[in-house]
MARKE-197720 format. One record per atom (N, C-alpha, C): x, y, z. Coordinates in steps of 0.001 Angstrom, whole numbers, plus 500000, padded with zeros to 6 digits. Layout:
XYZ/...
END
This chain:
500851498824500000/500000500000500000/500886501224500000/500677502077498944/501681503227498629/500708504660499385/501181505826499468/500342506741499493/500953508201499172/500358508714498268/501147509711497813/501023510981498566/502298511729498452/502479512947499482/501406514430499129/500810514057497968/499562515398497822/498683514943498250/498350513950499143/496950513586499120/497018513420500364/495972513976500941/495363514121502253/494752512920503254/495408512035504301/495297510655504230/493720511263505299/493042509967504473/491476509753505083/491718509668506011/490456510317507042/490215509481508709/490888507542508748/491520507721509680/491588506308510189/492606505795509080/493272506463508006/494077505883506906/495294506197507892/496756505364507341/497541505802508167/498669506641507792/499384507307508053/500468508742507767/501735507395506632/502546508269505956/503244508255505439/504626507043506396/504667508396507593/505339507785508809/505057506487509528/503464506188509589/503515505159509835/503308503747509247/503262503908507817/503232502869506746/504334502635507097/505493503571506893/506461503069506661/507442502072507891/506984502506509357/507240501718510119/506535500290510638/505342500138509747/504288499128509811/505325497861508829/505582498810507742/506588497760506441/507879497392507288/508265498185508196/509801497514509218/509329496475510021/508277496771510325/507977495579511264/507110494407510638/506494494274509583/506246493374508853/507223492671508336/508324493854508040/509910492981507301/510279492007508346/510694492922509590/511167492276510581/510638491115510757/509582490518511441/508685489405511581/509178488440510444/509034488842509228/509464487991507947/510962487930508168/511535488333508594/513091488354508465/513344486781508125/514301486374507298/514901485435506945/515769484537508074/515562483754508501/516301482927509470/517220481577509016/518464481621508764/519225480467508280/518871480386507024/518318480870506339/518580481087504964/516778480796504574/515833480776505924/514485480519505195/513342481559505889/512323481460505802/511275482795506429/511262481763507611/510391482443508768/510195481665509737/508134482010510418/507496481182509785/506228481878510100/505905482098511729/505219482397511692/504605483327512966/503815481764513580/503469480897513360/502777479757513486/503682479132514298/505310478683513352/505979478208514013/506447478848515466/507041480326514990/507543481299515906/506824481025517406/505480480665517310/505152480480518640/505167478838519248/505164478347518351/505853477317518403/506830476894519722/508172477173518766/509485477456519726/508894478579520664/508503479656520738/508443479819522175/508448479134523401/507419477668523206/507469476826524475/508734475939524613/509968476169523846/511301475763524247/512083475989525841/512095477730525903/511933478119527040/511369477477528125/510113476970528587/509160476667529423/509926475285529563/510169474334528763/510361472700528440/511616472991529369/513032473460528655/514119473855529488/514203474336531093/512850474958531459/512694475479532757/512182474377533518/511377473831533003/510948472502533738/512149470790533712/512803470978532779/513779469921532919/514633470498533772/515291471542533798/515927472310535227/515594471961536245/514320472033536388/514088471783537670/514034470757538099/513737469643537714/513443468077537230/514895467366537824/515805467865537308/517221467577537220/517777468317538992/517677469199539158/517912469771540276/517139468988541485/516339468514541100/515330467813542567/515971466612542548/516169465749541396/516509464396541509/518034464314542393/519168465229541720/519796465649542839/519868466012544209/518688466687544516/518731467086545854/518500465718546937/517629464997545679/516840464148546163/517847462997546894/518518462857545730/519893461638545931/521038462078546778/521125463874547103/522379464184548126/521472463598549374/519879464158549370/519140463643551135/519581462503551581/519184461652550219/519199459697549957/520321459785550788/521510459466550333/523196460003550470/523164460279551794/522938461250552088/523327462019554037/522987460924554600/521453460702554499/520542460016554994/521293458678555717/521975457954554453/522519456263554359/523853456456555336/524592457630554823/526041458338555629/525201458336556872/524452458753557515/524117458777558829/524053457694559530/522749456615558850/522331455204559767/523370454463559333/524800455037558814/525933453972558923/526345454280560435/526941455645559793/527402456330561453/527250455315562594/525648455783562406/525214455081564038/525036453591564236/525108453048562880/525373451424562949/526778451127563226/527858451726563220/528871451388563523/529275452425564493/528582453023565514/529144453463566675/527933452319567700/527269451639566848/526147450907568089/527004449384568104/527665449340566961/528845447958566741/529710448123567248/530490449060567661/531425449309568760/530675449064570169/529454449563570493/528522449753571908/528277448495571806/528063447227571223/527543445936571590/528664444983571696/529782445490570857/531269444543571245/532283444990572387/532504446008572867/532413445904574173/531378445894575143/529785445883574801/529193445477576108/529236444051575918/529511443214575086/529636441598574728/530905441070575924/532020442179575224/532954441866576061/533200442446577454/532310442984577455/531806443270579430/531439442196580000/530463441179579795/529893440521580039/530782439351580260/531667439130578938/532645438332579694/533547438406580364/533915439192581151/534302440113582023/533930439446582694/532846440060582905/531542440102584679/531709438655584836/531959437604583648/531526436097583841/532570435719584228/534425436180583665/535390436015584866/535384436548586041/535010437252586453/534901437997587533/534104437140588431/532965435980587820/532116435364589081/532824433836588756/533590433291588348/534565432505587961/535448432557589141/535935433628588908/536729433927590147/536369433687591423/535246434245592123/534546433914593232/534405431962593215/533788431793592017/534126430517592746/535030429457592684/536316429909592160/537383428936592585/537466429578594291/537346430743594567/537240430785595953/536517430505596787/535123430161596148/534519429023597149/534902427176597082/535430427233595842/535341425611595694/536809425417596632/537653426360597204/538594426402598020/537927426228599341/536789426272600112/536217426011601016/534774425045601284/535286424143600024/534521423051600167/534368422164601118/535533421569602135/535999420702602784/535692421084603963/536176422162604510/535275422752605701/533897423198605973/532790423119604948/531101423125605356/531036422082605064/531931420629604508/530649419264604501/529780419038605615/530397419667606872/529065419233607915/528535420045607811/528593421137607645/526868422249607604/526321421674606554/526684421198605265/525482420917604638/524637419486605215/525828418588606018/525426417303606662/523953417696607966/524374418963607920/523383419104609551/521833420052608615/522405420333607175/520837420945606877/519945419965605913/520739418990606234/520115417912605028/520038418273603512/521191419007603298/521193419223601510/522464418683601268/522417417349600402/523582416882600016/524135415988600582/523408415384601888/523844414914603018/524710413231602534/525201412843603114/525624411120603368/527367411237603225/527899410400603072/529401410397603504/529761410750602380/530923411678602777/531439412182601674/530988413881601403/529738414664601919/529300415556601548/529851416533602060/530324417230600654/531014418709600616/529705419658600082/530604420811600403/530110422091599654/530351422337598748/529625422264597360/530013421900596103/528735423101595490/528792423945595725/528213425635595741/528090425786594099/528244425350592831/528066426533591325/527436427522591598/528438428407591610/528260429960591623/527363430410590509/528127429981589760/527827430263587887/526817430073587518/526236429187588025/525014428741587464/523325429951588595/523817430259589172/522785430825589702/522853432354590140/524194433045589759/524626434690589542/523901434526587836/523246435262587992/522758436262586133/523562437063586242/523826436729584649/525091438169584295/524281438763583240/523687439794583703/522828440571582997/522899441875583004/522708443098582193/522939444605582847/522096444966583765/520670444411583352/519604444888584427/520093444685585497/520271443256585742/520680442242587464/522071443620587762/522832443749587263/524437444568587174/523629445565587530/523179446567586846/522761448041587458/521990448157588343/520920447453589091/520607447317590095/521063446847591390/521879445552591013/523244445667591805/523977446203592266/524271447322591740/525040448360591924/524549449733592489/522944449859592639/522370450844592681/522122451445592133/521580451348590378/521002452446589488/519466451804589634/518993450881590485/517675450734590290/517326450617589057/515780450829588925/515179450656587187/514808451211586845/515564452719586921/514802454091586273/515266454105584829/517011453093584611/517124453235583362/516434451890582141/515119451966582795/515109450747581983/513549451965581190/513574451347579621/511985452453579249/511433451186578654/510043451461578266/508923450557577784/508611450606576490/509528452135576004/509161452343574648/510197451906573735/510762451091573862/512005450979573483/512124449217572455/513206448555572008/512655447451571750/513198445904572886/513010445782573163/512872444382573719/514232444061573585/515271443650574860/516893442955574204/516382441622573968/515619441010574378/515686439029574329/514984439173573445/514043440249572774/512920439205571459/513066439889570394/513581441916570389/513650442548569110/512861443005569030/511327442998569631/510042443493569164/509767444701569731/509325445795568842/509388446871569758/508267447098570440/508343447512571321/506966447917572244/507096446720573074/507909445865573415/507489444611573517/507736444031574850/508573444824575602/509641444449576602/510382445459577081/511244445980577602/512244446308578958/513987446304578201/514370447772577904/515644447696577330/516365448457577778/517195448109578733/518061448444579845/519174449554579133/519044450611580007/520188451537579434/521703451031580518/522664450819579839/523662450845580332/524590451703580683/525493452421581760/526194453095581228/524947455017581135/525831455205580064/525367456950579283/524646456212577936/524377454834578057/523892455018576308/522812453810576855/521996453446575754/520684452687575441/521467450720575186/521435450201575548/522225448848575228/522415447955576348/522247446456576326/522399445877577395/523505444453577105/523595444163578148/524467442499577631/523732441385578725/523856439862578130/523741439181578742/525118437819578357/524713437128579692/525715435818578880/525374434591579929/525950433469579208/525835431964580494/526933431352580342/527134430423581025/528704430327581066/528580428562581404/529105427645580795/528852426316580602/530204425573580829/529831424479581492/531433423421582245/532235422507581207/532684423097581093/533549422399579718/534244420648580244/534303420811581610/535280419285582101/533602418621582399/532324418898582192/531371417761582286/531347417435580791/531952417693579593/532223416697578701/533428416254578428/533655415044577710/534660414573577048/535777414548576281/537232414978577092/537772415860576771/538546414793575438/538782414832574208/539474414389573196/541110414272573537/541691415356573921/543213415236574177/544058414759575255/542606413621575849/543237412991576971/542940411087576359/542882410981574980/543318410081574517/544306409767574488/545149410605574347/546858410520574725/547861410581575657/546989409868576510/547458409995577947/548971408649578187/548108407449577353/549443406591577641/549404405497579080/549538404724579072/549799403573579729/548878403350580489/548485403254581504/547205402766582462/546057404079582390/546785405255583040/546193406433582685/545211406849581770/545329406216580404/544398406551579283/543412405416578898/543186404391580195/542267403923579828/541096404330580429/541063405339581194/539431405959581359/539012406709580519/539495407207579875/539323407961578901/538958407525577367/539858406516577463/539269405403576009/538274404779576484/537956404396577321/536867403460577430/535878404594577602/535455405907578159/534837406370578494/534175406945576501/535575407488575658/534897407815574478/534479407029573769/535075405463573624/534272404306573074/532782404035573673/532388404007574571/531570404472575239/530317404998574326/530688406112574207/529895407376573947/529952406989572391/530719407078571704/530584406691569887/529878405109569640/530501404375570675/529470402718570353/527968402947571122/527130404021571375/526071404324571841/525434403480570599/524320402779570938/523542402531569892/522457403711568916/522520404528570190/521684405635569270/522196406596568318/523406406446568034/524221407093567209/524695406045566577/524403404639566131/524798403774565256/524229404406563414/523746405261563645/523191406202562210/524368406721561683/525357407338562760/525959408058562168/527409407749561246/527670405808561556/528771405556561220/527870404424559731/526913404308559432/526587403408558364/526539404465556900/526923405440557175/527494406003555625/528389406345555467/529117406568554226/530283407246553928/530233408627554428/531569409321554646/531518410927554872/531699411937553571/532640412650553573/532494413480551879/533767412948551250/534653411891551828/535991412290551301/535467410376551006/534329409831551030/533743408778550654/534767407280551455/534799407965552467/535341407162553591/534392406518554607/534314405252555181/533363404881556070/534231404104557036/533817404355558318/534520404020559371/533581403642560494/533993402622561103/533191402243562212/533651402958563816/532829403109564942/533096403665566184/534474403573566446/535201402542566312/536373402025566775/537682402607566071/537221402593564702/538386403236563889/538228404394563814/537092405728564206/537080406897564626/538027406959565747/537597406509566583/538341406380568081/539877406399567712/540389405164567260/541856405290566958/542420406422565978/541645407206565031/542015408021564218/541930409184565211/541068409296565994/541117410565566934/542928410401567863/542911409102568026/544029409104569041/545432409204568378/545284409263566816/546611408973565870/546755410531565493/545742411359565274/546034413003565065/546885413272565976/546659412950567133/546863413547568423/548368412806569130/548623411662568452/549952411270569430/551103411472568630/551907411028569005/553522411455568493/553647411099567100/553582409532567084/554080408606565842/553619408669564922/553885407520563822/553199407683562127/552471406359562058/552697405686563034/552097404437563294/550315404192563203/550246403868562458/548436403607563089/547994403083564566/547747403460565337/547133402462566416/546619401340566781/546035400236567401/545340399737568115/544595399522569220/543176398802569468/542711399052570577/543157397978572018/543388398524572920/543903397570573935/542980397359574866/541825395993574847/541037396376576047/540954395167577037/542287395281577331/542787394262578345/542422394811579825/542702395914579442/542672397079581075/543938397117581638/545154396313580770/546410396728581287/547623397123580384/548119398085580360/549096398746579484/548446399803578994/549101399907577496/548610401523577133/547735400855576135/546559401526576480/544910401311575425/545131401504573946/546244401715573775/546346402343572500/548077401882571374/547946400884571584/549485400228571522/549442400413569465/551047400415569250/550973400668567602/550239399235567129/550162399733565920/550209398267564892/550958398599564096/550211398399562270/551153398275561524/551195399136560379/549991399813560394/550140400145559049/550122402126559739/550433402609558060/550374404137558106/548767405053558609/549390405743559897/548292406459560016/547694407590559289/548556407959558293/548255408769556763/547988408451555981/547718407042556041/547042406877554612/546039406861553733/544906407501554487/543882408083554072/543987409548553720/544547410091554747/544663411731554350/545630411560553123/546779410722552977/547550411380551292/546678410771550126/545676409950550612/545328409369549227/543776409023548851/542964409286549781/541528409581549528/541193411502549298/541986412006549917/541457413722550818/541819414229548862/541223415207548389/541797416028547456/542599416902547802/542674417322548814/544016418420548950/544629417330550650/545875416671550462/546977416298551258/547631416346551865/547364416191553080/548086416740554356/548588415370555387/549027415463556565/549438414580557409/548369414882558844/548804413557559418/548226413934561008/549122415138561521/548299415864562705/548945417261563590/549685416629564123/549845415539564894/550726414841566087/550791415881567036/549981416452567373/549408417620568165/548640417694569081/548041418282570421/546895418510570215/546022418945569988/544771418887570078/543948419823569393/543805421232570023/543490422137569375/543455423728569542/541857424114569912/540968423724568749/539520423806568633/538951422531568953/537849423158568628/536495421698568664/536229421428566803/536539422545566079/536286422546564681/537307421712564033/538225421714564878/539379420858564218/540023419624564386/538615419013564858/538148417493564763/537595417012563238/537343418278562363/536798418439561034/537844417556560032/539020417787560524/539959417361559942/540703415682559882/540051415018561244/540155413905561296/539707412911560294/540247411974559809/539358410834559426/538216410361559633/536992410207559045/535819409857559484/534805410933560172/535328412025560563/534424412888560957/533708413921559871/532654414109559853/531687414897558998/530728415514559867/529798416587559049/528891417030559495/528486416268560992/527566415115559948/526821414215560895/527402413882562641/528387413787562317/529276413375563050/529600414523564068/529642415577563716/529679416812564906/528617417096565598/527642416852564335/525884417126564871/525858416120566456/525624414914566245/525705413933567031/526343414105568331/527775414564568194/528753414624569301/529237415377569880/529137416551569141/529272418590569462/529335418157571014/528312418367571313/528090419122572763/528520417817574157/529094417306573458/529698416106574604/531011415789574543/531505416553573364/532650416820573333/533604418194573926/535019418000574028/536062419494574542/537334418990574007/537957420355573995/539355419905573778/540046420941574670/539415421907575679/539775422711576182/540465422442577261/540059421656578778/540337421428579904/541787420955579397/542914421254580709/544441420412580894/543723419195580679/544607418022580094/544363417116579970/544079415998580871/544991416675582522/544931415901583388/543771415764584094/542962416722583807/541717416805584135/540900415639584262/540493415199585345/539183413899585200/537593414994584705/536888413768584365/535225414305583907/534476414390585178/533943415579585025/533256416424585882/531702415446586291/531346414846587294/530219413934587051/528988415136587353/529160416000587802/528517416774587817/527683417935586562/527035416385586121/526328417529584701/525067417109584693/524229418154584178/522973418178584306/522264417475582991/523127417286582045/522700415835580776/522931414537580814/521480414246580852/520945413223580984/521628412150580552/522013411990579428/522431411091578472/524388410864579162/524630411746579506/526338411628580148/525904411286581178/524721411478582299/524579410650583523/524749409589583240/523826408663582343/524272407238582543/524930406714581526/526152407505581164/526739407074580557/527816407351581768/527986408273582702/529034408147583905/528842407022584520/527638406619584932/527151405592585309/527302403934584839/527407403847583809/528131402631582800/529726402432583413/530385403470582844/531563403459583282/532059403574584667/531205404037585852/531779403932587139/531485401915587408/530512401686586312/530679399938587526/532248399339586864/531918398586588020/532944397325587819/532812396516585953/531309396053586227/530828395026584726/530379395859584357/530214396733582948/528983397658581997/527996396691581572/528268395537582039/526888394624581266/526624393750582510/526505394334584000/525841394217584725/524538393929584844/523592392798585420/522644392860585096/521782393821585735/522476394265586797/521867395569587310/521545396526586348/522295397159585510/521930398217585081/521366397673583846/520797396509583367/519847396375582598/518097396458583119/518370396264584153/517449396883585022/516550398515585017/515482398452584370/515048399450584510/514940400422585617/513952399039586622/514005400301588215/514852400698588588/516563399855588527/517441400435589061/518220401135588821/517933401123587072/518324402719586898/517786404317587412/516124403565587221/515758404473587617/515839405342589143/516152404670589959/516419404494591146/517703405616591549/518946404759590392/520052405409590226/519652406961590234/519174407517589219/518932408632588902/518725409275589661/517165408857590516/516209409969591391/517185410054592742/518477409154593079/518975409617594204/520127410758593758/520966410374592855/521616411160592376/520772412548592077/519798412620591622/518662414222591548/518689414416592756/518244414021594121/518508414173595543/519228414704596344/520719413644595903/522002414811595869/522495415778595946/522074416081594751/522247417382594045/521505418306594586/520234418097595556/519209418886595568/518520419984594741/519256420499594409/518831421842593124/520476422022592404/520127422162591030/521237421905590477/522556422881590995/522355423900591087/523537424662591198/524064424258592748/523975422713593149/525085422041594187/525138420768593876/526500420736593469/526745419397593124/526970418127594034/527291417043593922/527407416147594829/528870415815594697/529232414972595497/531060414657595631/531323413122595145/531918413025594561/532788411656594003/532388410220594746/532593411067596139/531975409509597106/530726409792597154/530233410363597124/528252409936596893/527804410107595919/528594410187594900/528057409242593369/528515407640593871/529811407434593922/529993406060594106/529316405372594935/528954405921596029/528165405537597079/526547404827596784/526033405872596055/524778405950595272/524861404368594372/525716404521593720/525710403216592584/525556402103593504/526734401707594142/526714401138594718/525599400230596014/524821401600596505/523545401228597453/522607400089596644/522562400749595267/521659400077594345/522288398834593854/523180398013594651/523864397188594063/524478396811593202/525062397809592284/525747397715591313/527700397990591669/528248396836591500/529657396959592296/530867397847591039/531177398951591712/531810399718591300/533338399913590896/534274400135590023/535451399920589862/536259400921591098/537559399358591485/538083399802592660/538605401225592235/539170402111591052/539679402775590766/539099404423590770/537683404224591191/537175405283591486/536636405470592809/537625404454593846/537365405109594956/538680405352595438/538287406572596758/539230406838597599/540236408080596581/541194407701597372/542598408597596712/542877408200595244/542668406698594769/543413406134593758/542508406618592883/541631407464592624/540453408041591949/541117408959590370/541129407704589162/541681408436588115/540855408758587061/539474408635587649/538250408421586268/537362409857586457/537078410413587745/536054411398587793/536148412410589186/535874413783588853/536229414407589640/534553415011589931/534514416553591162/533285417012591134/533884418632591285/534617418778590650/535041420629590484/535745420200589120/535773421415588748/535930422181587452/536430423561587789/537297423300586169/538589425120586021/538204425717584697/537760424903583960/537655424882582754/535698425662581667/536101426788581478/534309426977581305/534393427824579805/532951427894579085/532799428327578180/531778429744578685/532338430715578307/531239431944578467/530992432443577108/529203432309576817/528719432927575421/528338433868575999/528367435392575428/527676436981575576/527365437373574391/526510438180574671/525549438784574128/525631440179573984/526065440797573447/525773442826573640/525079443263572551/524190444348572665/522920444398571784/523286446289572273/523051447132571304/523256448548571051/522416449054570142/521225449424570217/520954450195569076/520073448411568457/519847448388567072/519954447013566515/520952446218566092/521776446724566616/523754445639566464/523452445322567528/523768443569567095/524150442355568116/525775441990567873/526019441780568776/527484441100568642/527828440254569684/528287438815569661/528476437760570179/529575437620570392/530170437028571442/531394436723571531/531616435075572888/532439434267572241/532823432903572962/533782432777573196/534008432958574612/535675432751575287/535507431349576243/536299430886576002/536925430146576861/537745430142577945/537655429982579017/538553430558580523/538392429746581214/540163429332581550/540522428642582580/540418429446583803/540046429182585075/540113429892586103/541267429785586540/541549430595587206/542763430615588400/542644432024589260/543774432338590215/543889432994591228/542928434514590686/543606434591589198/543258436257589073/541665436029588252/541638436883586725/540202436531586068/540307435629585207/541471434701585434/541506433137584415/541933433659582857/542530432424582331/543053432680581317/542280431996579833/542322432591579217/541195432811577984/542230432063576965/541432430794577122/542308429800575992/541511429789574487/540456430445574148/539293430564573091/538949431973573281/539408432300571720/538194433579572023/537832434092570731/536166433946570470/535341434120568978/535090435460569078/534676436051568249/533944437596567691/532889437609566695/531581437212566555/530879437205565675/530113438519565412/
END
């Protein structure tokens, strides 16, 4: 649209001046972009580029923020998972502490055994010849923080309700003892290592080691564990009670000799024969080793013997030790059933007595020996076990009476303490082993789980 300069622009027509800035800005708009027009259609188009970019910004910025929170967050409940794993492995190892510490007390009572046999003779607990004061401490001190801080006088203000439970985990559920400046408790029990069967007194040698062989033949020719020797093990070896027995006693003694069994009842139970006691480990085992000619260190490292497997630990675990001095006699003082009359076998004279095929008189056996004892944590003494057998007519080997007594004792040095320390939700376990003596006994085992 042109408009010429003589002519008078109509109402509402527009000036010269402003055609001409109407055509700049029409140009403009049209302006050529990269070598093409760019319509006004598109143009608004790309406008919402802007907006898209502002919102992926932000998008991107949150997911970040999101993942530094994540991040702190995880950095934190480590923190405090491993300052509550420090708080439960030494309250673990408090506990076994506290459990030498009452260890201690009673080698100092089992030092004044001999002087109350008549007070217990005059209160009727334990009574008949022979009766000492045979006190387990251990068994009836709780080593607990609660029992400990009240003990001590913090009462049970530090205990809350809102808290979770140390014995079950559940929250709301129970009583969770603050210890100390912090939230965490320990417990532990502490178990007689000389009331089982100690392995490294197979190697005792000449008269000496026949209570001990006869006592673990014993226990492996049980008929109720005849399951465990009618299969092969993994190294596809099968062995009967007897040749376990001698393979236990060939790890463990000097020579290269294989053993034999001696059950004359005179000399050494365990005399050579002829052939190599390695010759299963160099030539069945895939990886080849020799006997330790050692003794044993662990209980796990019976694993290594001939003939022993799984099954085979399952079965015998807990009636087994390798901890106690060797000179140690077996503690008759245990509260399993199954080692009662199996002490009982081995204190007679005949094991195939017709007495003790005798039901009543086993039973008999038992309920006086429970009598005894009156409540477990007091044991009875050497002569009123023997005594006991004996009433019931069953005639007893001369060798477990009196002084000449090489088969069974009724004190113990030798103990296992499991603890417990719990912080926060970190548990941590710990299993020592401690010999007692004068001071807090010496720690021949010690686990960290």
């Amino acid at each position: 649209m042109t408009i010429r300069h003589d002519q008078t622009p109509a109402e509402g027509q527009p000036t010269t001046e402003h055609s001409t800035a109407l055509e700049k800005i029409w140009a403009f708009l049209n302006r050529p972009l990269g070598g093409r027009r760019v319509s006004r259609k598109r143009l608004r188009r790309e406008r919402g580029v802007a907006m898209l970019l502002v919102v992926t910004s932000i998008a991107i910025m949150t997911s970040v923020a999101i993942d530094f929170q994540f991040n702190a967050s995880v950095d934190l409940q480590l923190a405090a998972n491993a300052r509550d794993e420090l708080r439960a492995e030494y309250l673990a190892r408090s506990a076994v502490n506290v459990g030498r510490l009452v260890l201690m007390f009673q080698r100092q009572l089992d030092g004044q055994a001999g002087s109350a046999g008549s007070l217990l003779q005059g209160l009727g607990l334990g009574g008949g010849a022979g009766a000492s004061l045979n006190f387990r401490l251990w068994e009836i001190v709780p080593i607990d923080c609660g029992v400990l801080t009240f003990a001590l006088g913090g009462g049970l203000s530090g205990l809350s309700s809102d808290k979770p439970a140390f014995d079950t985990g559940v929250e709301g559920n129970g009583l969770l003892a603050s210890f100390g400046d912090f939230e965490g408790c320990f417990s532990a029990t502490i178990e007689d290592e000389e009331q089982k069967l100690n392995v490294n007194r197979l190697n005792m040698g000449s008269v000496t080691g026949l209570a001990p062989m006869l006592q673990m033949r014993a226990l492996l020719n049980d008929l109720r564990f005849e399951f465990v020797f009618e299969r092969e093990d993994a190294h596809k070896v099968k062995m009967l009670p007897d040749d376990v027995l001698i393979a236990l006693h060939d790890w463990i003694d000097d020579g290269e000799t294989q053993a034999t069994l001696n059950l004359t009842g005179t000399g050494d139970p365990f005399p050579d024969g002829f052939s190599d006691e390695n010759r299963n480990y160099m030539s069945h085992y895939p990886v080849r080793y020799r006997s330790k000619n050692a003794a044993f260190d662990t209980l796990d490292e019976l694993y290594q013997v001939d003939g022993i497997g799984d099954l085979f630990m399952t079965a015998f675990r807990e009636r087994l030790t390798v901890y106690p001095d060797k000179n140690k006699l077996l503690n008759i003082n245990t509260s399993n059933q199954e080692q009662i009359l199996l002490n009982i076998f081995m204190a007679a004279e005949n094991e195939n007595d017709p007495k003790l095929r005798d039901l009543l008189t086993l039973q008999n056996i038992l309920m006086e020996i429970a009598q005894a004892k009156v409540f477990s944590f007091i044991g009875m003494s050497t002569s009123q076990f023997v005594s006991i057998i004996e009433n019931n007519g069953v005639a007893v080997k001369a060798a477990l009476k009196g002084k000449n007594n090489k088969w069974i004792t009724d004190k113990s040095e030798t103990f296992t303490i499991e603890a417990i320390g719990q912080a926060g939700r970190v548990e941590k376990r710990v299993t020592a082993v401690v010999r007692s003596d004068s001071a807090l006994g010496k720690i021949l085992y010690f686990r960290q789980e």
